[in-house]
C-alpha positions in Angstrom: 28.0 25.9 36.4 27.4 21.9 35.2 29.2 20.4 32.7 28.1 17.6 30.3 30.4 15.0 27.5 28.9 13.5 24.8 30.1 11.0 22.2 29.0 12.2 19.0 29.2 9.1 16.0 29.0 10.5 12.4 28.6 8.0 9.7 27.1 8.3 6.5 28.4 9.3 2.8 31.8 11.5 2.8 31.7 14.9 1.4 33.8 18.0 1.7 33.1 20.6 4.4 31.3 18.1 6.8 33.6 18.1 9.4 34.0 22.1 9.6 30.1 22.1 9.8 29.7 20.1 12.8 32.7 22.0 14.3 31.3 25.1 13.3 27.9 24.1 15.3 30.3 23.1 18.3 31.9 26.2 18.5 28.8 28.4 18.4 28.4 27.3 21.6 32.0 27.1 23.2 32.3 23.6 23.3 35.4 21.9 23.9 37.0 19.1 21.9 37.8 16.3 24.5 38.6 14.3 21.4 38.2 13.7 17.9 38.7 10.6 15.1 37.9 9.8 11.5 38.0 6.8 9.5 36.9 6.1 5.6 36.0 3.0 3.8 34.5 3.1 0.1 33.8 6.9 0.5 31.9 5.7 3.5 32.8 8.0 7.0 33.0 7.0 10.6 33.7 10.4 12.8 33.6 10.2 16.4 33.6 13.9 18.2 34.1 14.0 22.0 32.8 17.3 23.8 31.8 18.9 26.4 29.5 21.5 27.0 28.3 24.0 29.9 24.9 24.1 31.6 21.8 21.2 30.3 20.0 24.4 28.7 23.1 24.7 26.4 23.7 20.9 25.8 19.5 20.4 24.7 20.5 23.3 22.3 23.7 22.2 20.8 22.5 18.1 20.4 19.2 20.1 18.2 21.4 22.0 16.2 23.8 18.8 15.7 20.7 16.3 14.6 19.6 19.3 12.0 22.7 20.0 10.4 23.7 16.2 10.3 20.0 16.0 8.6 20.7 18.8 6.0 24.4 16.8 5.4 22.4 13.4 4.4 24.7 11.7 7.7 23.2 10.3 10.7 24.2 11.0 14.0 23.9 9.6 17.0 24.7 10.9 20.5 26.1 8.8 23.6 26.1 10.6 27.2 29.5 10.2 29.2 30.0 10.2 32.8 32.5 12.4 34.0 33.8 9.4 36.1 33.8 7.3 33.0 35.5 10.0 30.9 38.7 10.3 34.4 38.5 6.7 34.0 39.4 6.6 30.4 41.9 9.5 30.8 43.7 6.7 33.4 43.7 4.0 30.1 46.7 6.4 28.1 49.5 5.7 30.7 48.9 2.5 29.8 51.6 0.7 28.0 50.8 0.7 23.7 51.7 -1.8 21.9 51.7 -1.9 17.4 50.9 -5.5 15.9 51.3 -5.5 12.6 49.9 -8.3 9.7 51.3 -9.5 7.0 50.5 -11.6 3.9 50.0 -12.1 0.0 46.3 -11.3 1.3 44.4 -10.7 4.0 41.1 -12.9 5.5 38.5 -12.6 8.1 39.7 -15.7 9.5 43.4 -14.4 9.9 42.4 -10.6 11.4 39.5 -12.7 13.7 42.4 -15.0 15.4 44.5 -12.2 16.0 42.1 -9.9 17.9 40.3 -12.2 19.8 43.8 -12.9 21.6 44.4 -9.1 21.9 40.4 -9.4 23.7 41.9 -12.8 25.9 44.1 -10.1 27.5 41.9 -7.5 27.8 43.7 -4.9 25.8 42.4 -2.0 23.9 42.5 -1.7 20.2 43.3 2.2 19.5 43.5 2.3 15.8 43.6 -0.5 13.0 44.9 1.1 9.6 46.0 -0.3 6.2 49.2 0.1 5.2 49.0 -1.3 2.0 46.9 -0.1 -1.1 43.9 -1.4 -2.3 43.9 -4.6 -4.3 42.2 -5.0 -7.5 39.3 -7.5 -7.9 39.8 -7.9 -11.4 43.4 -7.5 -12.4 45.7 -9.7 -11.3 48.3 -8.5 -8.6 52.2 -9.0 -10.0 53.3 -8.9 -6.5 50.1 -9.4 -4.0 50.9 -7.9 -0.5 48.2 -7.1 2.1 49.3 -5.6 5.7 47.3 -3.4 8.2 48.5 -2.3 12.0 46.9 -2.4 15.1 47.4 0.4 17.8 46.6 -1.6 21.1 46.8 -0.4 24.8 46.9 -1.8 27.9 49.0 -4.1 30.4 50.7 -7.6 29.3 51.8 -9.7 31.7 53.9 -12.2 30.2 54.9 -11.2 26.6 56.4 -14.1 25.9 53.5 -16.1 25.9 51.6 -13.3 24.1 53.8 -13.6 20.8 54.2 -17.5 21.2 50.1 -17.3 20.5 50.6 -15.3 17.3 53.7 -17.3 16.5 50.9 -20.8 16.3 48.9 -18.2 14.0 51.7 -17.4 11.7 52.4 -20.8 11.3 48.8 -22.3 11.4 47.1 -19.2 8.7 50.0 -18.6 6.8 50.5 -15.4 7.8 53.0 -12.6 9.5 52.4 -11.0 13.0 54.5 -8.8 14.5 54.8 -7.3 18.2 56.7 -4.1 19.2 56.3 -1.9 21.8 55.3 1.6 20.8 57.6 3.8 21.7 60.2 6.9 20.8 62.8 4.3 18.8 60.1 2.4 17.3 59.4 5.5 15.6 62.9 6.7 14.5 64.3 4.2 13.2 67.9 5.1 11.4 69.9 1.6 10.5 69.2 -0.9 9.0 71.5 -4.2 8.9 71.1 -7.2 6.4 72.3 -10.6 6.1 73.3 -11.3 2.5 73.0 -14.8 1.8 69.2 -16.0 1.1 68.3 -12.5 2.5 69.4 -9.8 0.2 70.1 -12.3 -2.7 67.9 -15.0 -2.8 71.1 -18.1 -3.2 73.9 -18.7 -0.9 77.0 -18.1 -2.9 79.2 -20.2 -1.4 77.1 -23.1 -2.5 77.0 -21.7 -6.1 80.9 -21.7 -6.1 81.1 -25.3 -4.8 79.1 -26.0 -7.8 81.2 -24.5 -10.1 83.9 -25.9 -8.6 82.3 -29.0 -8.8 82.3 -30.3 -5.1 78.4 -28.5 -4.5 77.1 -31.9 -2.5 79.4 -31.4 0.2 79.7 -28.0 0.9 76.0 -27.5 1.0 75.5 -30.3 3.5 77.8 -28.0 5.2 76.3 -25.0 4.3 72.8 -26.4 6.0 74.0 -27.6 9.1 75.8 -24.5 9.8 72.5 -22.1 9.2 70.4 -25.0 11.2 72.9 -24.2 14.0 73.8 -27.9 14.1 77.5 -27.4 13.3 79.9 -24.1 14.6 79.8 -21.4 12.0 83.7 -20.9 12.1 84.1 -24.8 11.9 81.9 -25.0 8.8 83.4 -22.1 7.2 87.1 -23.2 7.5 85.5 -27.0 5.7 83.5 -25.2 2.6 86.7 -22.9 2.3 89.1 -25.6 1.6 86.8 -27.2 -0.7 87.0 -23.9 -2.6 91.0 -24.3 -3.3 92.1 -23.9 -6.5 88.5 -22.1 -8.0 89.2 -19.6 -10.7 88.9 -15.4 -9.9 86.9 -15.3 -13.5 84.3 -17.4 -12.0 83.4 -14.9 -9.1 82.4 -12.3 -11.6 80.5 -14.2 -13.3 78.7 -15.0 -10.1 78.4 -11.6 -9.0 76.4 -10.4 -12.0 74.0 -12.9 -12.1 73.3 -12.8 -8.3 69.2 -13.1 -7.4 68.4 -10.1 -5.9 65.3 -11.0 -3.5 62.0 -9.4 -4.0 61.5 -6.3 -2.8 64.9 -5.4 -1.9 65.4 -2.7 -4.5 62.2 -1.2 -3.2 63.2 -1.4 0.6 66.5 0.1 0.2 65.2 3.1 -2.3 62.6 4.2 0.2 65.3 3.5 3.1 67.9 5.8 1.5 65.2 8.8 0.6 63.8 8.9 4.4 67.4 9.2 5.5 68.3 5.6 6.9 72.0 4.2 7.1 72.1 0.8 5.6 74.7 -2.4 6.0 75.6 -6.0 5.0 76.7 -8.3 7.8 77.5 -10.8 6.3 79.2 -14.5 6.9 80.0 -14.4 2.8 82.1 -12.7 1.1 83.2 -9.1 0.3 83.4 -9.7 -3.2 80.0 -10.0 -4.0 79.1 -7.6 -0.8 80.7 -4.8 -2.4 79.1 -5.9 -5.7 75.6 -5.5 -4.0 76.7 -2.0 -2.4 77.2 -1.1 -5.8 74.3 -2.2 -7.4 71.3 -0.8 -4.6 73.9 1.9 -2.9 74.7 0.3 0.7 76.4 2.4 3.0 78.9 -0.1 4.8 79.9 -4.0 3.8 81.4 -6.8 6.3 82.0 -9.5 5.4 84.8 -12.5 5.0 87.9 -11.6 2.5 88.4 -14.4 0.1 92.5 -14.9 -0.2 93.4 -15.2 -3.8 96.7 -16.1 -5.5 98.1 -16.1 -8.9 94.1 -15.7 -10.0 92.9 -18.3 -8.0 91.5 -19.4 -4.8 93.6 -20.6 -2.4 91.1 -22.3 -0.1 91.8 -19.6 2.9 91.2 -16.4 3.7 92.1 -12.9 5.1 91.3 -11.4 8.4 89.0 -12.4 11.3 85.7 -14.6 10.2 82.9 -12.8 10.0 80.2 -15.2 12.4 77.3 -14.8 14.3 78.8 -12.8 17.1 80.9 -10.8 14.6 77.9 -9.5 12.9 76.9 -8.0 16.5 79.8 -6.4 17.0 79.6 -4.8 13.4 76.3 -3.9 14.3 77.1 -1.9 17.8 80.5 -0.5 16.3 78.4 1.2 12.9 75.7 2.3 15.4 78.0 4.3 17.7 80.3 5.6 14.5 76.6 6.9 12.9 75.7 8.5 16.9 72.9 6.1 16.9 71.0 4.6 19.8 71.1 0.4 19.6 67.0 0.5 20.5 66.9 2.3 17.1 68.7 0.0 14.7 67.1 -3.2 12.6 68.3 -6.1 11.6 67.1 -9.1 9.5 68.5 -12.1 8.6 67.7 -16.1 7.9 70.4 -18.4 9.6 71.2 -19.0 12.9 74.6 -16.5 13.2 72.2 -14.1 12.2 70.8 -14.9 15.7 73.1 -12.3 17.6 72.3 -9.5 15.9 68.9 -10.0 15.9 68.6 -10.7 18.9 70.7 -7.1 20.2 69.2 -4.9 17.4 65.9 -2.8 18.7 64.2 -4.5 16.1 65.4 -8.2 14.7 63.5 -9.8 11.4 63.9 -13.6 10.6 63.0 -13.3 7.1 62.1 -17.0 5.6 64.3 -18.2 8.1 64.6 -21.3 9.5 62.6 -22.8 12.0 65.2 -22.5 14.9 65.3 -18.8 13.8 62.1 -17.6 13.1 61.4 -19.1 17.0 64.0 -17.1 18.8 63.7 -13.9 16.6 61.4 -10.6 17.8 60.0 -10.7 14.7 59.5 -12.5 11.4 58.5 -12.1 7.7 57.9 -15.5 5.8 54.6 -14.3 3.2 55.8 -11.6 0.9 59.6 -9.9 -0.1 61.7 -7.5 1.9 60.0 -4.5 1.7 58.0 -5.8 4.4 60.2 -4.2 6.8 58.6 -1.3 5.7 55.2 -2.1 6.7 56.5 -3.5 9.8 58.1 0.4 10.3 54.5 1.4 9.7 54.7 2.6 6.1 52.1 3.2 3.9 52.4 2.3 0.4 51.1 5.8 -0.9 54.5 6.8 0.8 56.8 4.1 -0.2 55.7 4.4 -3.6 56.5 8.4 -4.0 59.8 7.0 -3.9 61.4 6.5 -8.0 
């Protein structure tokens, strides 16, 4: 008995109960569902139905019946015929490797999403899916905080992925935009831990250069500071010089610090929605555990590292306790809280901004320079330099209607 696939495309005005009554048609003639997708902009439908059906006598019958209910539904419809050589060879396409590139920026043009695709078309990959992940922005009112990100499902085989994200790397920096790259795959998908820098990624300041100026020497220990998250100077060497500049500084003035500390944008609303899907959250950090336990305090932080300030009599005494938390330290952290939580290294994040944030970016399953330095943002997986820290959650592929049930 012959077989026969159509393509049937659906567009036309939304409305309830259209999907069930072109199914219903479908199944009054035992056809089967080879596949099926929907999209909707502005109330406006795109449905694609794959099917097959037995014997030409049936098919003339069921594409009649299709074209009169579509008619009484105010849709149109249009029918493609598909090989069955054509419909193997596009069975073949989903071993293929899949790939998720997501966009981000304070908004979104033609100009940015056009670059992008044409070098997914260059390699002759598939785009699956595209979907936004943020909600719709307002013509009129003005956006407090204006985000924009959407994600691409692509498929298909990449030779050299190197070069691939170098191309959307001269985007980024040409369009003023973020693109990242990740395979799609179990751990992409189940995520658990999430690991942070604190310094100009958490809080937007580097204490220790707040302390100098308080304790009046803030010219040279932020030369300092710079050259060390340039990766122009050792961390260790750099931190020993700004501590000793520190001697003498009193206790008193580290609270004061602490309270007013710049919490970046978007961080609250990161960590809220990491904590109520279950996530295990850190600070690695190459500052102190003062103001790191401050932080885990104020947004609820499951674990601090970071470098012990030694203090005597009330004040600083220039050194400090216990190993120095650096760029390799941080890595270490990292592994050691992932095997303590039973958690697989391909599913942890980390995000940072200087170079001995490099490490751990660089061994988490996902690493995110965010408004990091040039050096950084070049050897890093992925980047975020347009909008606040709640980016990672687009870049986790979550949509605002679920990031915002969060309180």
């Amino acid at each position: 008995m012959g077989k026969e696939i159509f393509l049937l495309n659906i567009s036309g005005q939304d409305k309830p109960g259209l999907t069930s009554s072109l199914t219903g048609v479908l199944a009054e003639y035992g056809a089967k569902v080879l596949d099926i997708g929907q999209a909707n902009i502005h109330d406006t439908l795109s449905l694609g139905i794959m099917f097959e059906v037995k014997t030409k006598k049936k098919s003339a019958s069921v594409l009649k019946d299709l074209l009169f209910k579509s008619y009484e539904l105010g849709i149109n419809a249009k029918f493609t015929p598909i090989t069955l050589d054509d419909y193997e060879n596009w069975v073949t396409l989903q071993g293929k490797n899949r790939y998720i590139i997501t966009i981000l920026g304070e908004k979104l043009a033609a100009e940015q999403i056009s670059e992008v695709t044409k070098i997914i078309s260059d390699k002759n990959l598939n785009i699956d899916a595209i979907k936004r992940l943020t909600g719709r922005l307002s013509l009129v009112k003005e956006e407090e905080y204006p985000r924009a990100s959407i994600q691409l499902s692509i498929r298909g085989k990449i030779e050299n992925k190197s070069e691939f994200t170098e191309k959307f790397m001269e985007i980024s920096r040409k369009l003023d935009v973020d693109i990242a790259f990740q395979e799609d795959n179990i751990y992409r998908r189940n995520r658990r831990l999430v690991c942070f820098d604190m310094d100009s990624t958490l809080i937007q300041t580097e204490v220790i250069d707040e302390l100098a100026e308080l304790a009046g020497v803030g010219a040279e220990v932020k030369a300092i500071t710079e050259s060390a998250m340039q990766g122009e100077i050792d961390f260790n060497e750099s931190f020993k010089k700004r501590m000793k500049l520190l001697e003498g500084l009193s206790e008193e003035v580290l609270q004061q610090v602490a309270v007013n500390l710049p919490i970046t944008k978007g961080a609250r609303r990161l960590i809220n929605t990491l904590k109520k899907y279950g996530f295990k959250t850190a600070i690695l950090s190459g500052g102190f555990t003062y103001f790191g336990h401050y932080l885990q305090k104020e947004l609820g932080i499951d674990y601090v590292y970071a470098n012990q300030l030694e203090i005597k009599d009330g004040k600083l005494t220039g050194g400090y306790l216990g190993d120095i938390v650096d760029g390799n330290k941080k890595a270490e952290y990292l592994q050691e809280i992932a095997e303590r939580e039973g958690i697989n290294i391909m599913q942890t994040i980390a995000v940072g901004d200087g170079a001995n944030d490099l490490p751990m970016l660089n061994l988490a399953g996902l690493g995110i320079a965010f408004h990091a330095k040039p050096k950084v943002k070049d050897n890093a997986q992925s980047s975020i330099s347009s909008i606040g820290l709640d980016g990672v959650l687009y870049l986790l592929g979550y949509h605002d209607k679920y990031i915002d049930l969060v309180d």
